[in-house]
C-alpha positions in Angstrom: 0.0 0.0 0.0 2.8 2.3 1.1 4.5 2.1 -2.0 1.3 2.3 -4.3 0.7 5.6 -2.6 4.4 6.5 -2.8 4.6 6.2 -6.8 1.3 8.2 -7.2 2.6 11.4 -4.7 5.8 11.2 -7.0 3.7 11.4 -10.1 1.4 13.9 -9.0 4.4 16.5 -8.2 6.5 15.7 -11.5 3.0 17.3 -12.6 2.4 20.3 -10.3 3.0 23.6 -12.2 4.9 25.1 -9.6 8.2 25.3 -8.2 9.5 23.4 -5.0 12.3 23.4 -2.5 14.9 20.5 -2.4 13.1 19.9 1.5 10.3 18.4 1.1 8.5 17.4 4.3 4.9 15.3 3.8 2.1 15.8 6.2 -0.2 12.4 5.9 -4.2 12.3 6.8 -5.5 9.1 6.4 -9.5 9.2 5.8 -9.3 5.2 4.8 -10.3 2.0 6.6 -6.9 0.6 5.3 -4.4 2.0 8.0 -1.7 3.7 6.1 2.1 3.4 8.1 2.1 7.2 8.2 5.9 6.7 9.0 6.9 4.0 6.5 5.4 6.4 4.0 7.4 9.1 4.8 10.4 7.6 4.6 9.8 5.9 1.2 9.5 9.5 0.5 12.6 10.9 2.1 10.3 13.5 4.2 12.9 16.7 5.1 13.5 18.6 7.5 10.9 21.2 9.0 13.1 23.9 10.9 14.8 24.4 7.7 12.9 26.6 4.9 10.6 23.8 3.0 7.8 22.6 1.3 4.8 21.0 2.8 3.3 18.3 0.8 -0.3 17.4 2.6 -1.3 14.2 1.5 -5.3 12.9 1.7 -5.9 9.2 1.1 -9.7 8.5 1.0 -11.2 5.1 -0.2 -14.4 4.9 -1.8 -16.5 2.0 -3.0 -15.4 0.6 -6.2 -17.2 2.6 -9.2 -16.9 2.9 -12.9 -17.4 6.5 -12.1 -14.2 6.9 -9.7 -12.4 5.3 -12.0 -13.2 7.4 -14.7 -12.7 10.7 -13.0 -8.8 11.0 -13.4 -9.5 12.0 -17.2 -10.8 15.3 -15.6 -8.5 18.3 -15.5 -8.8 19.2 -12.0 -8.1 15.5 -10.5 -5.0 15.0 -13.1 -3.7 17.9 -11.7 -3.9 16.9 -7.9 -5.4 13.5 -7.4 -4.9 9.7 -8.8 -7.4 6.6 -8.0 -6.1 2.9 -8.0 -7.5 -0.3 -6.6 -6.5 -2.0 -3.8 -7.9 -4.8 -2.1 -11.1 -4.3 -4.2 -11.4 -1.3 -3.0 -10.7 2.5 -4.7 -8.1 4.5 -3.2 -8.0 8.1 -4.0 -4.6 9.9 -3.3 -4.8 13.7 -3.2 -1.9 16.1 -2.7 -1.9 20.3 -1.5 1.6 21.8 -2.1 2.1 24.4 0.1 5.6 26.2 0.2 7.2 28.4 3.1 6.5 31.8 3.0 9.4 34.1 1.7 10.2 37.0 4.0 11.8 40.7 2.1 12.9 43.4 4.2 12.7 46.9 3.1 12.6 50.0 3.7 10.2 53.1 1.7 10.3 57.0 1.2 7.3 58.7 0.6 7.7 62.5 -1.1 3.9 62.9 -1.1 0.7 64.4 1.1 -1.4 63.0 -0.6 -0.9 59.0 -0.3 -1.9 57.0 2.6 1.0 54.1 3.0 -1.8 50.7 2.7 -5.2 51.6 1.5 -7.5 53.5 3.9 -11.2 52.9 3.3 -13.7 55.1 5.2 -17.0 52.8 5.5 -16.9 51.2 2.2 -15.3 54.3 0.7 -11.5 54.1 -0.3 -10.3 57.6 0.7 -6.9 57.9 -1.4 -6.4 56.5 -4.7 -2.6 55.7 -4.5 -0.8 53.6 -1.2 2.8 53.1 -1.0 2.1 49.1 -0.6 0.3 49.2 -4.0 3.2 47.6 -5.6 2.2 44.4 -3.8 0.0 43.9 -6.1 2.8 43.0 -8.8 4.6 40.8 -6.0 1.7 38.9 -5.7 1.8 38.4 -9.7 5.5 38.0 -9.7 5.8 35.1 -7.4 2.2 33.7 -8.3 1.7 33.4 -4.2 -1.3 33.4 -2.1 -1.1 36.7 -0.7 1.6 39.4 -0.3 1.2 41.0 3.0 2.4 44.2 3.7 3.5 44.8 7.2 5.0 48.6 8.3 7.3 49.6 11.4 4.9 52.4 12.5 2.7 54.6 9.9 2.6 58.2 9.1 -0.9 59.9 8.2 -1.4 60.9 4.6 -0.3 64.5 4.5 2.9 63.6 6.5 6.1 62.7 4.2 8.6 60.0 5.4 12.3 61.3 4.1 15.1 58.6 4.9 13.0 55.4 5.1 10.6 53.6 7.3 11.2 49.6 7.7 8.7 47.4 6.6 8.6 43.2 6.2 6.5 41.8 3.4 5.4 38.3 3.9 4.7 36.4 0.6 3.0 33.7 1.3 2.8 30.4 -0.5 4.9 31.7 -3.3 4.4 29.3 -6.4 7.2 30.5 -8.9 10.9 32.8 -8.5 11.5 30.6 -4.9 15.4 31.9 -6.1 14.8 35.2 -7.3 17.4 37.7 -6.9 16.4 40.4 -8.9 13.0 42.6 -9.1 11.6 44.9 -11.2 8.8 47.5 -9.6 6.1 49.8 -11.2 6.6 52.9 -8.6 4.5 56.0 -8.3 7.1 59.1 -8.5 6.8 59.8 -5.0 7.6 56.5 -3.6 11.2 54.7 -3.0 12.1 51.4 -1.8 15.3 50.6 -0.7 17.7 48.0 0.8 15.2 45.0 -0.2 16.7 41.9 1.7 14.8 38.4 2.0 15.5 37.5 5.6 14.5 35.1 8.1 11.7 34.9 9.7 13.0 35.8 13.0 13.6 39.1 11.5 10.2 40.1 12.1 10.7 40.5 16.0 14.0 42.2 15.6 12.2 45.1 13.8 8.6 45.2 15.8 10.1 44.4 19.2 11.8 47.8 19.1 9.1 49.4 17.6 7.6 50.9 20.8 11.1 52.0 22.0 12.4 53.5 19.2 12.7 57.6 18.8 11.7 58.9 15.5 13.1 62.6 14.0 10.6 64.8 12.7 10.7 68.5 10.9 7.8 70.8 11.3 6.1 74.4 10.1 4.0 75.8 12.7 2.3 79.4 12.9 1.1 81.3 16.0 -0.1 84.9 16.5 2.3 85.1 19.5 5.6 83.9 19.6 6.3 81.0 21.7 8.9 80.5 24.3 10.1 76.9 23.0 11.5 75.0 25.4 14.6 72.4 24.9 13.1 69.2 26.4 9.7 68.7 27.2 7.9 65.9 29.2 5.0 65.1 28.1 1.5 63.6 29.3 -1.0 63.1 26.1 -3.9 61.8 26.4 -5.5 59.7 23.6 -6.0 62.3 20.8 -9.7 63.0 19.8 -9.0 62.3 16.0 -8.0 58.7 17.2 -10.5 58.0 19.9 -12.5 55.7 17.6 -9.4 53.5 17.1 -7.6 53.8 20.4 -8.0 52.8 23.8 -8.3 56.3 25.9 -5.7 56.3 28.4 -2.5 59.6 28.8 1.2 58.1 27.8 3.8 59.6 28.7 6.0 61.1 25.7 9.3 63.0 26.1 10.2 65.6 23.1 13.6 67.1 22.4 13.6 70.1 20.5 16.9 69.4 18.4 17.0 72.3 16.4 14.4 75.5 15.1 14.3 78.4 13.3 11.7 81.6 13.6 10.2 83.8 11.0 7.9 86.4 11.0 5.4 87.4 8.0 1.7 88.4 7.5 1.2 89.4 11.0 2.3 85.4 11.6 5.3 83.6 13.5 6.5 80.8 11.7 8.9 78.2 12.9 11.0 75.9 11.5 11.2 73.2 14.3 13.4 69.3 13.9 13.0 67.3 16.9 13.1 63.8 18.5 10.5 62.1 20.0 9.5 59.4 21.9 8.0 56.0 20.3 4.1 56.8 19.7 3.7 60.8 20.9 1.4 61.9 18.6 3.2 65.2 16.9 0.2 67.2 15.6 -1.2 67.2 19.0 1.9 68.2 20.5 1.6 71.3 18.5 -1.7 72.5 18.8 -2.5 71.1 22.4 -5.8 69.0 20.8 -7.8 71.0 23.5 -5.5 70.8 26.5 -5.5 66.5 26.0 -1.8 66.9 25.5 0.1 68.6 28.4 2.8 70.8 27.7 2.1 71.8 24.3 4.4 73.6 22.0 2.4 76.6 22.1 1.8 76.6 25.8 -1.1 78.8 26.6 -1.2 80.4 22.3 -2.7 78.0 20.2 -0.3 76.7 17.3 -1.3 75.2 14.2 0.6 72.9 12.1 1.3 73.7 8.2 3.7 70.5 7.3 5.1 67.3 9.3 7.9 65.1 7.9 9.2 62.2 8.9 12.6 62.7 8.8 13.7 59.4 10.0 12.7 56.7 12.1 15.3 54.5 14.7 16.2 51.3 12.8 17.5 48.1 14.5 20.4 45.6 13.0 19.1 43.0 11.1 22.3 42.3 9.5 22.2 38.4 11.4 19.1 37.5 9.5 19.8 38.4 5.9 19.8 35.9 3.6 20.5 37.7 0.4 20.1 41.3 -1.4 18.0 42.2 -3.8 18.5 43.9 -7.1 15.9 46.2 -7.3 14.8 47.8 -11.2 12.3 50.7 -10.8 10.3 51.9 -13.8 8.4 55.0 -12.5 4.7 55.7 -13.4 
């Protein structure tokens, strides 16, 4: 029986139109009244190694009452593709297979020169609210490698009107990938206002290395703000915000404590205006825009103190990264045709 069943998986995956890995590891359910040696079969089909990257051959072996018709269904597309009958015993085995490959995991890292892009589609009841999203290139991942799903995973967000200047990490997570398993190099429709840069598949483990550090790490920013008064701006501030109004529907409401460095500013007067031209650091999470204007005395100090400020731009300027140098596996030569 074992090696009846043996031959047939062999068969089936000399026809599957997709690639493999050289580890192959076979998971076995048994739906028959034969008792298949789940073990025995494996080895007869040198099952690999599941720590290492692989792929997962699933393995169904049903037996149905003998039938002209079961033994006429393997001239049908869909069964030559995944299944084979035989006869055993009197008895009609049917032998399916699922091919399922480890996910392939690409770091990168993207620049966005735009406020007017949201960075993964932001839909507003049914409603998509911006047209363009930096992960829209996923879209021709998904293509490229055939898979089951690209997922796009960021290290933080920025709102749409905010631009992010030297790169914000992010981990895409192609999942069962079907064709390229080897690829090294990639070729990417961009919109103008969008990089990518320092595309690495990595392991898996990479994942915690850049999210563990996520609430931890600082991030730079450069602002415009305008007041009718000037304002006295402090070097350091320590901040308690509460959960901003704009966010309540989203967030738990609870104050965080934020600290703010002031790293660097500029003022400017015109129209009967201040402007200033502020860089600072900031603490994991503070909420910058609320920072500024005070969001109704919810975030305490505010830059403008007892004068209410407004905000005219917010960049990202840069956002802590963490060393993921121990989980590369490769580069990746990235082409970029601009649209």
């Amino acid at each position: 029986m074992e090696d009846e069943i043996a031959q047939i998986v062999t068969k089936l995956l000399d026809q599957m139109d997709c690639e493999m890995h050289s580890n192959k590891v076979y998971s076995i359910a048994d739906r028959s009244s034969i008792g298949v040696n789940k073990e025995v079969l494996r080895i007869k089909l040198l099952s690999g190694d599941r720590s290492t990257t692989h792929t997962e051959i699933k393995i169904q072996v049903v037996v149905n009452e003998r039938s002209s018709d079961l033994l006429n269904r393997s001239s049908t597309d869909q069964i030559r593709k995944n299944t084979m009958i035989f006869e055993y015993n009197n008895l009609i085995v049917d032998v399916s297979i699922n091919v399922e490959n480890d996910p392939i995991y690409i770091y990168g890292e993207y620049i966005k020169m735009s406020r007017s892009m949201t960075q993964t589609p932001l839909f507003i009841g049914k409603t998509l609210k911006c047209s363009r999203s930096v992960s829209d290139f996923c879209k021709q991942l998904k293509k490229f490698f055939c898979a089951g799903d690209v997922k796009f995973v960021p290290a933080g967000r920025e709102d749409m009107d905010v631009q992010m200047i030297e790169g914000r990490p992010f981990l895409l997570v192609v999942k069962n990938p079907r064709h390229n398993l080897a690829f090294q190099d990639l070729e990417l429709d961009l919109y103008k206002e969008v990089d990518i840069i320092n595309l690495k598949v990595v392991k898996k483990e990479c994942k915690e290395a850049i999210f563990s550090g996520e609430v931890i790490s600082k991030k730079t920013y450069s602002l415009l703000v305008c007041s009718k008064h000037s304002i006295d701006i402090q070097k350091h501030y320590d901040v308690d915000q509460m959960t901003p109004l704009r966010v309540m529907h989203r967030r738990a409401n609870m104050t965080r404590e934020k600290k703010v460095d002031i790293l660097e500013w500029k003022g400017m007067e015109g129209n009967g205006l201040m402007y200033y031209q502020i860089v600072l650091e900031a603490s994991a999470g503070a909420y910058i825009k609320e920072f500024v204007n005070g969001d109704f005395g919810r975030t305490k100090p505010s830059l403008g103190g007892s004068y209410y400020c407004d905000l005219l731009e917010l960049d990202v300027i840069r956002v802590e990264k963490h060393d993921i140098e121990k989980f590369v596996e490769r580069n990746i030569c990235l082409k970029v045709v601009r649209v």
